[in-house]
Structures are given as C-alpha cells and as structure tokens.
N, C-alpha and C positions, 0 to 999 in steps of 0.2 A: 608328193601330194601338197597342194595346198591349201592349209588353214582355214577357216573359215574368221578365225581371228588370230591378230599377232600381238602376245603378251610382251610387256615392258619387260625387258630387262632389270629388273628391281631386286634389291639385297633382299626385302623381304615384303613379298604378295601376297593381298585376300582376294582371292576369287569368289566375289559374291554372288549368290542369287541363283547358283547351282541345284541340280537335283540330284540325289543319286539312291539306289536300291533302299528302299528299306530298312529290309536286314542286313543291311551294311551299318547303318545306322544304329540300328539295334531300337527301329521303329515300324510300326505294323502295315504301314503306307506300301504300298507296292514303287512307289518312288515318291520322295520324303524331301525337303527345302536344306540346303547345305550353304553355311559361308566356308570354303576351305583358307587358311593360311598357308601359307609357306615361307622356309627361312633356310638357306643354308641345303637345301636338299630334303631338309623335314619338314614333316607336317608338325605344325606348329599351334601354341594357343597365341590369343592377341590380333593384331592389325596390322598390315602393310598398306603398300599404294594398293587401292580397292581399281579394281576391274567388275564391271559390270556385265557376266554372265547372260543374262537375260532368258533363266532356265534351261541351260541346256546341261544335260546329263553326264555325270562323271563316271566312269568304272573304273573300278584298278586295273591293272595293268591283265594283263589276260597270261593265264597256264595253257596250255595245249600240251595235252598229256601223251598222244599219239600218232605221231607223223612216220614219214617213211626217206629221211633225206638224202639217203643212196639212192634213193631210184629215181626222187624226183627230176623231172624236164626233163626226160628221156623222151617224150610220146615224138617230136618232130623228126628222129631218126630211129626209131621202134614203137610207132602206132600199136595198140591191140587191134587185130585185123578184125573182129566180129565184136568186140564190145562184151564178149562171157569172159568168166571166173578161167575158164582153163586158158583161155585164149590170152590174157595177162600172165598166169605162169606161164606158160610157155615162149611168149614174146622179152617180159623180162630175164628167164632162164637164159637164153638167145645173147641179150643184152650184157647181160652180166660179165658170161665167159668172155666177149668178144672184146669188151670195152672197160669194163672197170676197174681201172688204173688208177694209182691214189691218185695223180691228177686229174681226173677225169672227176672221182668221186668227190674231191676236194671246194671244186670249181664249182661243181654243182650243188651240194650241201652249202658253199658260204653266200651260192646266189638265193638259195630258200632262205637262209637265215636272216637276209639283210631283207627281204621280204617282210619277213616274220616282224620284226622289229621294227619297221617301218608303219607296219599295222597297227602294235602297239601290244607285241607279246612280249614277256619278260621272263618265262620259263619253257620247253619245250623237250619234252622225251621221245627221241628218236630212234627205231628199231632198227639193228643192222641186220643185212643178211650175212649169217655166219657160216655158212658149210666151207671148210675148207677147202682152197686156199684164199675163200675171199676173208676168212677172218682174220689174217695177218696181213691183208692189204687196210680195211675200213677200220678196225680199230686202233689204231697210229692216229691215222686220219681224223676219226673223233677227239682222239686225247688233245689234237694241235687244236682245232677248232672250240672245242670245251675254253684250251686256255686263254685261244686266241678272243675271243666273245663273254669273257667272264663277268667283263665290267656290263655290260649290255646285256645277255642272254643267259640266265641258266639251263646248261646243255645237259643231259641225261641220254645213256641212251643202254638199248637192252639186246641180247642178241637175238638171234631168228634162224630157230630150224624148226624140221619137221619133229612132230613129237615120235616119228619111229625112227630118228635118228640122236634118241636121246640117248645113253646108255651111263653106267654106274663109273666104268672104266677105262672108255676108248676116246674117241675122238673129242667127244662132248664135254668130256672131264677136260680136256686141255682145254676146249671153251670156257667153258665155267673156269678157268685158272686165268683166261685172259680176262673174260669178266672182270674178275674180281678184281687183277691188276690193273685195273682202269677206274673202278671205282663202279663197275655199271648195275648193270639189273640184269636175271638171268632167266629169261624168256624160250617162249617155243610154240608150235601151231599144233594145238591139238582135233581132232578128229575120231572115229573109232576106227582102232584098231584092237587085235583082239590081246593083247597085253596090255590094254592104256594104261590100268592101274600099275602094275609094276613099275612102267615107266616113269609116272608119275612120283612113284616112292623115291625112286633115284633121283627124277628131279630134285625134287624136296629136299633129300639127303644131300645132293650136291651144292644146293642153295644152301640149308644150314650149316654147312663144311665153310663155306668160303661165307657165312655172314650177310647174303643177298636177298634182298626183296627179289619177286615173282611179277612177272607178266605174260599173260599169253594172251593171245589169237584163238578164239572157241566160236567153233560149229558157226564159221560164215559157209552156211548154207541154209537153204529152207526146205531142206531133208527133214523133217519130223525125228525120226530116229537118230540123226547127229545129236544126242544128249552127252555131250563130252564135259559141259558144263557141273551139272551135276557128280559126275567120279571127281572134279579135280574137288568140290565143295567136299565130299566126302573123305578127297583122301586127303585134304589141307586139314581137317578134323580128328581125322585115323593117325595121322605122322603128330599132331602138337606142333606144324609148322610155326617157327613163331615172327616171320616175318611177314610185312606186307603184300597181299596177293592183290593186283590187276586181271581185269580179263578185256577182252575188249570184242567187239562185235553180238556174240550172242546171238544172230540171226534165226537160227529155229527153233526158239522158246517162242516167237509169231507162229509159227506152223504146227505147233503140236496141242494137244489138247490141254483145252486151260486149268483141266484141277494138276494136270501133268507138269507141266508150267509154272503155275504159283508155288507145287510143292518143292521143286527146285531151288527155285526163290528166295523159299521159308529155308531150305538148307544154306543159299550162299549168305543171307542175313545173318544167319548162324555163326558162318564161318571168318564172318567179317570181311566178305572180299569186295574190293569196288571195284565197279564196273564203268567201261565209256563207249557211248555210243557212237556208230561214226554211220550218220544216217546221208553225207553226202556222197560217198564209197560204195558203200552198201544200194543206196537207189540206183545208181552207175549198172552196178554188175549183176543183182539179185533179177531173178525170174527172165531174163533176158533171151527172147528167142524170134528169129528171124521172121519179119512179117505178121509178130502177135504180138500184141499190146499188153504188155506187163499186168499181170492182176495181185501180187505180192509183193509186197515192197523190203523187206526182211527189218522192218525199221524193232529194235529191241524193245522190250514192255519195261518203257521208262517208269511210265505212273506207278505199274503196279511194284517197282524195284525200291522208287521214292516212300511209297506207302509204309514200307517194310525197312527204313531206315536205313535202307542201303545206299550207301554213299555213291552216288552216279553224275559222270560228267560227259561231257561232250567233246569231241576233236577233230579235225581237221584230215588226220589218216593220209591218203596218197593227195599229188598234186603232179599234175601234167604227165602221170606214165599211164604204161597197158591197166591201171587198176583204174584210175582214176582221171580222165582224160585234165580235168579242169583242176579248180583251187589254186590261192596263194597264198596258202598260210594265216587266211583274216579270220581271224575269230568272231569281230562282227558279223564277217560273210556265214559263219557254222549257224552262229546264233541266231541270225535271223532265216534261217533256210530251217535248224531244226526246230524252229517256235511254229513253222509253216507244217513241216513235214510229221510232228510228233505229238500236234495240236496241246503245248507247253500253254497259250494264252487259253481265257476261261478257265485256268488252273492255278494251282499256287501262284502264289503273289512272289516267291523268292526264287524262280528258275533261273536267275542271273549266276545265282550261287555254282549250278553247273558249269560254265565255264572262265569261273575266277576262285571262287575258295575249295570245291570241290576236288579239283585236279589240281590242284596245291598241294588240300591233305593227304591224297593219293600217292604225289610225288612228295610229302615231308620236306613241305618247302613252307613257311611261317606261312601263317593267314593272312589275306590281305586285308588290311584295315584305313581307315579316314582318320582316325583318331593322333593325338600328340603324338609327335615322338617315331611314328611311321614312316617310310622312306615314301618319299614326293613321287611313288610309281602311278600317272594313274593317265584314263585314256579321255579326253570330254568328247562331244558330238554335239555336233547344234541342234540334233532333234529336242525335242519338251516332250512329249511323250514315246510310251512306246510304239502306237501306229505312225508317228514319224520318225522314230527310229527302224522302224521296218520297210517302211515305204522305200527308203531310198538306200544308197550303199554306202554312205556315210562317210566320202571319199575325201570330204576335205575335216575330219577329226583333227585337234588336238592331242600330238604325242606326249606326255611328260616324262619325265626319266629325270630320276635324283633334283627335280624342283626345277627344270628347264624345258621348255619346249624345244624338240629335237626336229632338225632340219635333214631329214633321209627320205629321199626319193626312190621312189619304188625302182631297184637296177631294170635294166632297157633288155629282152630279150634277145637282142641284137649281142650280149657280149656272150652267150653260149654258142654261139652261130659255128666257131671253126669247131664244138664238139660235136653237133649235129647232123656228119656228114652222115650215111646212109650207110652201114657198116655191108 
C-alpha cells in the first residue's frame, strides 16, 4: 500500500494537527485534536521536526482477538459449495484431512499474518483446529510462527474442538497439556448437548490444572433454543473459574426472546466474561437459504452487552475459506462494515475502544495508549472525520511500528498459487 504521506526519517518527530478517539485521550470528543511526539520508538513529551497532519486520524495499532489462520486461503481449492454453516464444516473437514500439512498450514497462516501487519495489527488470537492428529501437526507450526513474528505480531492462539469431544481424561486432556506447553488458550465449540454442563466442569477443571484462560465458539446459530451461552455463564460461576473466559459469536441471543436474552446477559456480566462479535462471518453464513433472501442476520446484541459493562470487541474470524469467502485481516475493513452492520454510529461516542483496547484487555495485552513513555504503535488515515473514515477503505493509511513508518506490501495471491491445486 501506499501512504498517503511519507514521514521524514527524523531521530525525533511531532506529528502535529492529528486527531484521535476521545477516550484515548481521556477526552469527551468523540475525536479530540492531538500533537503526537516521537523519539526512539516512544512516545514521547517535547518537539521534534513537526510534520503537518492536516487532521487526519491516529488509532493504536489494532488487536483482533479472533481469526482462524489454519484455514485461512483455502476457498480457491475448497470453495463452500452452497454458502451454509454445514456446507463449510463439511468442505473444510474435506480440506483438512486431505491437505494440512505443516507446510501447507505454515505458508498459509505466515501469508495472513503479513496481511495483518500490513493493515496495521499488532496482536491477533488464532484458533486451531485440534482433534487429533491435526494437533500435533498446527501446534509446532504456531510455536515457529509466535517466535518467528514476535518483534511485529503478538501471536496467541487457542485450540478448537467440538464441546462433546471434551472429556476430563482422554484425548482432550492431551490437548489441554499441549496447550499449555505452548503457552496457549484452551477453547471449544459449544452447542447443546445433553451433558453440556458436565463437560463444561471438566473444561474448567482442565483449564485450572494447566493455568489457562477460556475461549469458546457459542450458539453460532439462530436456533432460539441454542442457549449454551448461558450454562457456560453459569458453570464459570458454579466452578470459581478463576481465569479469563472469551466467547465469541453468540448468534441466537438475536432470535430468542428479549427478557430471555437480557437475563443471560445479566448472567454473563456477572460472570465477567467478554464477549467478540464477528458480524462479517456471521452475515456470510447466518439464515442462508437457496433463492430466499436472508431476513436474520445473527448479528450479537452488542448495545445491550455494552450497557451491562460487558467487555465487547470486534474481529475479523474467517478469511477467504468455506466460512468466510472474503476478509484480509483489516480491522479498518471489520470497523467500518460492523459500525454499518450493528448501527455503532448515533451511539456511543467510544466504539473505537472495541477494536483496540477492548481485545487487548480480553487477550491481557497492556492498553493501548498516546500518552509518554508508550511504544510508537499506532495506525493514522487521512480521513478527518468518521464519515470519511467510512466512506472509503482507507488503503493508503500510515503503518507505525516502534516510531517508524513500515514499508509492507500487501503479499500477491499469486504466491499461494502451487498450494491451490484442486485436491
């Protein structure tokens, strides 16, 4: 990409005439007049060579709390053939067995990441699919990539099974020990099944054994009756789990009845659990039926989560597989599709917070901040407001990274080409 301005190479830069969030500032503006410094990679107090801004918007560097980097750039040689939820597991199940080879998985996870980075992400938690034996091929794979990207990308990632293939002592338990030896998060796709809670308890149990924060995948469906969200609020209360619990999706607390809904809600507030939305996923696959025009969108009841101090962020989820035809990892791209999709504008003044400090605190990664002393991460845009930071795609942004504008080019889909073939 390029720039839409090219910073001086200077020992030490004021970026004046900036704007940036508000509540970044620790001002009531929905975006607020900034001179930034820089020195050395920090942010800094004082004066360098001044660059003249001429109001265009700063953000910190962007979190994206939930992607999917094993699967990604799969769709040119495993399409989902009808565009539904089953039609993705199925096509990626397909995929998987046939193709996922660490180099395969390797190539393709380091071509999202340089993506990501190019964007102007600086954190990103990626889910693997773990049923064995794909979890002793992808978790290698993560560990090389984690170290290989440290200085650039903090890499996170959490495992992914079905929640009836959870158990106290079997397969799962060797999961959960790989987890941990990796440093990861210990995840699973819940649903109802008629044990959930038990299984659930063992999760928990297996998490506080090995020391791991929680992530799951809950009720992406707009089944009314998928309330799986609820048991894990309850049993993360019943155990004294005392790590961090994620959920992500939440699609049918949209389809069920709203005192049913909010009292969930009132539970997962309770429970402390955050939640991320991933409304570009979710519109993809939700209501999807051949020759009818979608009338549900499964988009999660952000407002009413916000209202209740629930910590809620935004992400990104699939890119170019059976889930998710489209995305490249641009959190600009999330932000401005879920400010359309989830009608974020006419509402609080700090929804920025969802996809930079939100999924930070989630992922227990420092808060991003402008202030002295802060590391130089941060992302500018030529737009001056937010309807011209929406209007367009924001393609020739300022990347910063430790106090330098970074020269990364979006990689060319031409270098996946020989993994592509048609299995």
């Amino acid at each position: 990409m390029t720039a839409f301005l090219t910073l001086p190479a200077a020992h030490r830069l004021t970026l004046a005439n900036l704007k940036a969030p508000g509540w970044l500032l620790g001002k009531p503006e929905s975006l607020a007049p900034l001179d930034l410094s820089i020195e050395d990679g920090i942010i800094t107090q004082g004066s360098g060579q001044v660059v003249d801004m001429k109001g265009a918007i700063a953000f910190p560097a962007f979190a994206d709390m939930h992607t999917h980097l094993d699967k990604g750039h799969i769709w040119p040689r495993s399409p989902n053939p009808d565009g539904t939820f089953m039609g993705a597991l199925q096509t990626v199940a397909g995929d998987r067995a046939a193709r996922w080879r660490a180099e395969d998985v390797r190539a393709r996870a380091d071509f999202a990441l340089r993506c990501a980075f190019a964007h102007g992400t600086a954190a990103i938690r990626t889910h693997l699919d773990s049923i064995p034996p794909q979890d002793d091929i992808s978790w290698p794979v993560f560990r090389e990539l984690r170290e290989d990207w440290a200085d650039r990308i903090a890499l996170q990632a959490a495992c992914l099974v079905a929640v009836d293939n959870v158990d106290a002592d079997g397969a799962f338990a060797k999961t959960a020990a790989t987890v941990a030896a990796s440093g990861g998060v210990l995840g699973c796709v819940t649903y109802p099944v008629p044990d959930l809670r038990e299984r659930l308890r063992a999760f928990f149990a297996l998490a506080e054994r090995h020391g791991l924060h929680a992530d799951f995948h809950v009720d992406e469906t707009l089944d009314p009756a998928s309330a799986t969200l609820r048991v894990i609020a309850e049993t993360a209360k019943e155990t004294g789990f005392a790590g961090r619990i994620a959920v992500g999706h939440c699609c049918s607390l949209s389809a069920q009845p709203e005192a049913e809904a909010l009292a969930t809600l009132d539970l997962v507030a309770k429970a402390g659990i955050d939640v991320v939305s991933l409304p570009l996923c979710n519109l993809y696959l939700q209501d999807r039926h051949a020759g009818r025009t979608p009338r549900m969108r499964g988009v999660t009841l952000v407002h009413e989560m916000k209202a209740r101090g629930i910590n809620v962020s935004f992400a990104s989820d699939n890119t170019r597989d059976p889930f998710y035809a489209y995305g490249d990892l641009d959190m600009i791209e999330v932000m401005r599709e879920a400010t359309r999709i989830a009608h974020l504008d006419h509402s609080d003044p700090d929804w920025s917070r969802a996809f930079t400090a939100n999924p930070a605190k989630a992922m227990g990664l420092p808060a991003p901040s402008f202030t002295p002393g802060a590391p130089a991460d941060l992302v500018i845009v030529r737009a001056r407001s937010w309807t011209e930071l929406f209007a367009r795609p924001q393609s020739d942004r300022i990347v910063i990274r430790a106090g330098r504008a970074v020269d990364a080019p979006l990689p060319d889909y031409a270098e996946l080409d020989h993994l592509m073939e048609a299995s």
